[in-house]
N, C-alpha and C positions, 0 to 999 in steps of 0.2 A: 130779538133776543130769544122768545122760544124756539125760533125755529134753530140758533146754532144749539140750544141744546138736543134739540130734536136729534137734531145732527151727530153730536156728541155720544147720543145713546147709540144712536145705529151702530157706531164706529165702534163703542166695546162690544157691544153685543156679535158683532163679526168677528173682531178677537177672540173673544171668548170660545166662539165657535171653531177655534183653530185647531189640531191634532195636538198641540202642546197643551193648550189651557184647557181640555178636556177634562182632565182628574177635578178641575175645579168645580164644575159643573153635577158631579157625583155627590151623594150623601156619605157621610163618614160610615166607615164597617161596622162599629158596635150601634150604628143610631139606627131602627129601624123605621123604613121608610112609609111616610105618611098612604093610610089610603084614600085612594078617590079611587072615584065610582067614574070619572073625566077622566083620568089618567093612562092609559094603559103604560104594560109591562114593557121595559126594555128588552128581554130575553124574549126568548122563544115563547111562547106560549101550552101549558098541556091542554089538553083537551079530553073530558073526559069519554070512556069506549060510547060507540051506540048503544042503545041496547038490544039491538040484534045480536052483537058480537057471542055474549052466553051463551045464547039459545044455538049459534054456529058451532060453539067448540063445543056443545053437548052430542051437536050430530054426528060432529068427527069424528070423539071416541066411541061413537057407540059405529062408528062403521068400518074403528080399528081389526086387522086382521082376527081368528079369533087365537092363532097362535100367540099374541104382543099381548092376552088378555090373560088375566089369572083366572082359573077357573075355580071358584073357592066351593063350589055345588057340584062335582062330576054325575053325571047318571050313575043309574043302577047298571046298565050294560056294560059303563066302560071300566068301573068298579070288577063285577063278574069277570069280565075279558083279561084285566090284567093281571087277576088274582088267577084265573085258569093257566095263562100263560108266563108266571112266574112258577106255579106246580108244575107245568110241560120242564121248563127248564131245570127245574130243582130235580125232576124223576128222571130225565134225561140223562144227565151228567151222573146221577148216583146208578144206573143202571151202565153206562160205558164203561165198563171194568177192562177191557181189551181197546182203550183210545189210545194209550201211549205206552212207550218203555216202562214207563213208574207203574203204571195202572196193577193194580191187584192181580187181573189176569193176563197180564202179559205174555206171560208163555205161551197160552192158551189163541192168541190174537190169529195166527198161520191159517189154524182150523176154523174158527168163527168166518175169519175173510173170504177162504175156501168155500165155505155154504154161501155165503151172500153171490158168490159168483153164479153158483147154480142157477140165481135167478137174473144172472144179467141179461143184456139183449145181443149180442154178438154171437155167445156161441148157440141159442135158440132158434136165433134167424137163420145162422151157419147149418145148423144142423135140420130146423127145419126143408132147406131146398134141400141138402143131401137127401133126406129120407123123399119128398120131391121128384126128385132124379130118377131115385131107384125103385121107386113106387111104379110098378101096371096094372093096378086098378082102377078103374073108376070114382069108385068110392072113395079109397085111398087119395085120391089125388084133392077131390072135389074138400074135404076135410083139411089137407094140408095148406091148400091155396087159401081158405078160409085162415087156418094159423096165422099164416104168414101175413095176410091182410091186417088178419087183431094185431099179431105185434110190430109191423109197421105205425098201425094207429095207436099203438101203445106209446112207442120213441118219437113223434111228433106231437100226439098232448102232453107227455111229460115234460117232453123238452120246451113246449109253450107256456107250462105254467110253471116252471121253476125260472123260466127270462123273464116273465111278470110281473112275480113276486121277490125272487132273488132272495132269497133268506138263506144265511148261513147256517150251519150245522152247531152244534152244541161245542166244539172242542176246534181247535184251528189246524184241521186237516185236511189235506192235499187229494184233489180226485186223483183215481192212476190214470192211466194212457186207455184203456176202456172205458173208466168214464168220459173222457171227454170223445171218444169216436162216436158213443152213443149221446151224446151234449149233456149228459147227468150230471153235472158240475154244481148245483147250486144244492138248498136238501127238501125245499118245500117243491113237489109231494116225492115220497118217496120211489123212486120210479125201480128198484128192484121187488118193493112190494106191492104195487101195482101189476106188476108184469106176472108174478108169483100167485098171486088172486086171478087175474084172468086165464091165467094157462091154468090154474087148477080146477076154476070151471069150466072151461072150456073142454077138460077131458073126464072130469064128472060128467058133463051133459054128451058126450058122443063118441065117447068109448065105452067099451063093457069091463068093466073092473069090479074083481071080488070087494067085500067089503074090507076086510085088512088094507088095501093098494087104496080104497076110496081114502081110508084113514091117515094112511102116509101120506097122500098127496097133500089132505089139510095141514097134517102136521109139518112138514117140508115149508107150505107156502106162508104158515105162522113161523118156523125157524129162521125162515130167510129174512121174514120184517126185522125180529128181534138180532139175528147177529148185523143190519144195518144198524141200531141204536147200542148194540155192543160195543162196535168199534169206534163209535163216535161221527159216523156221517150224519147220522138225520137225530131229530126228535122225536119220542111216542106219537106226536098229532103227525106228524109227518108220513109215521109208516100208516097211522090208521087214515089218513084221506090217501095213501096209497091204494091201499085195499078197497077203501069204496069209489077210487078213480077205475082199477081194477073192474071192477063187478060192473060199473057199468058203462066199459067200453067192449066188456062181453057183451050185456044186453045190448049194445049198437051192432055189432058184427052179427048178432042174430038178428037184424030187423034187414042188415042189407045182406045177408047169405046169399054168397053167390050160387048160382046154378051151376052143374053138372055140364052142361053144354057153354056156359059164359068160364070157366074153368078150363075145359080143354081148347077153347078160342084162344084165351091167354097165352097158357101154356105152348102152341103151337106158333104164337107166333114169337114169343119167348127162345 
């Protein structure tokens, strides 16, 4: 007799276990289910983090880019720097009075443009070989070949640090077909004021000029910086690291001055 109930049990307990009589085997939804510490969970189980995990995602942000960071403490430099260069920009723009049709000096733009050519590099290089040419002096030559050397080295650092840096001009204006043969296309540093600073020392230190001609020249090579921030090519810091790109790609050309005899080599085989 026990054993058919033995029997008896088995056989519901297999039923039970069937995919239909499954719901039976569940606790009702409002009745919440007893605990045992014997029992585990039908579901999945959480588990809770390591405790490595904190101390991992504290390393992570602190090794986010510092762009993806707020920076709620900027230095004192980059405070200075932006504050310098929002007054670049603000003196800039209020000094381009010949930048556009509208511009206050509009009229006036033909003449400004015209001075800033004076110090381009095309017709100094152009003009330096003429004079070149027709020069049969010695001295004359040895002097000129030296020009030509500066402002060759003039349109290859300029044009190296304006591809560098690439900074736009204050106002959205177009180089003409001489800037781009000389590559002057971008506006940081300004390469007519540059060029304007070395050729005017370069004929202070080695030509004999009264003092009026001394005077013109500075004045000339200060006119030229200011009608480039006239017309709206460059910005003040622009023309002023012209001028000191200027001065001292003079002091290079004096350190490697060519000789009088490495001059007429050139030239001869020129």
């Amino acid at each position: 007799m026990p054993a058919s109930q033995n029997r008896a049990r088995a056989r519901d307990r297999n039923v039970l276990n069937r995919a239909e009589f499954l719901s039976l085997n569940q606790p009702p939804k409002g009745v919440p289910e007893p605990r045992s510490s014997n029992r585990k969970a039908s579901g999945p189980s959480v588990q809770p983090p390591p405790p490595g995990d904190g101390a991992r995602e504290r390393r992570q942000s602190q090794q986010l880019p510092e762009e993806d960071c707020m920076q709620l403490n900027p230095s004192f430099k980059g405070i200075a720097f932006n504050s310098l260069l929002a007054i670049d920009i603000c003196m800039s723009k209020r000094l381009g009075v010949c930048a556009g049709r509208a511009a206050s000096w509009a009229s006036a733009r033909s003449m400004v443009k015209l001075i800033g050519i004076t110090g381009h590099g095309i017709p100094w290089i152009g003009g330096t070989i003429l004079c070149l040419v027709k020069s049969s002096t010695l001295a004359g030559q040895e002097v000129l070949m030296n020009l030509l050397l500066a402002l060759l080295l003039d349109i290859m650092t300029v044009a190296g640090v304006q591809k560098l840096i690439k900074r736009r001009g204050p106002f959205e204006t177009s180089p003409s077909l001489l800037d781009y043969l000389t590559m002057d296309i971008y506006a940081f540093p300004a390469g007519h004021a540059s060029r304007a600073a070395m050729v005017s020392k370069f004929f202070l230190s080695h030509l004999v000029l009264a003092v009026p001609l001394r005077i013109l020249l500075v004045l000339w090579a200060f006119c030229v910086g200011l009608s480039r921030v006239m017309i709206g090519r460059h910005h003040i810091t622009d023309v002023i690291s012209g001028f000191i790109i200027g001065y001292f790609q003079f002091r290079l050309v004096e350190l490697v001055w060519m000789s009088s005899n490495t001059c007429q080599m050139l030239i001869s085989a020129w």
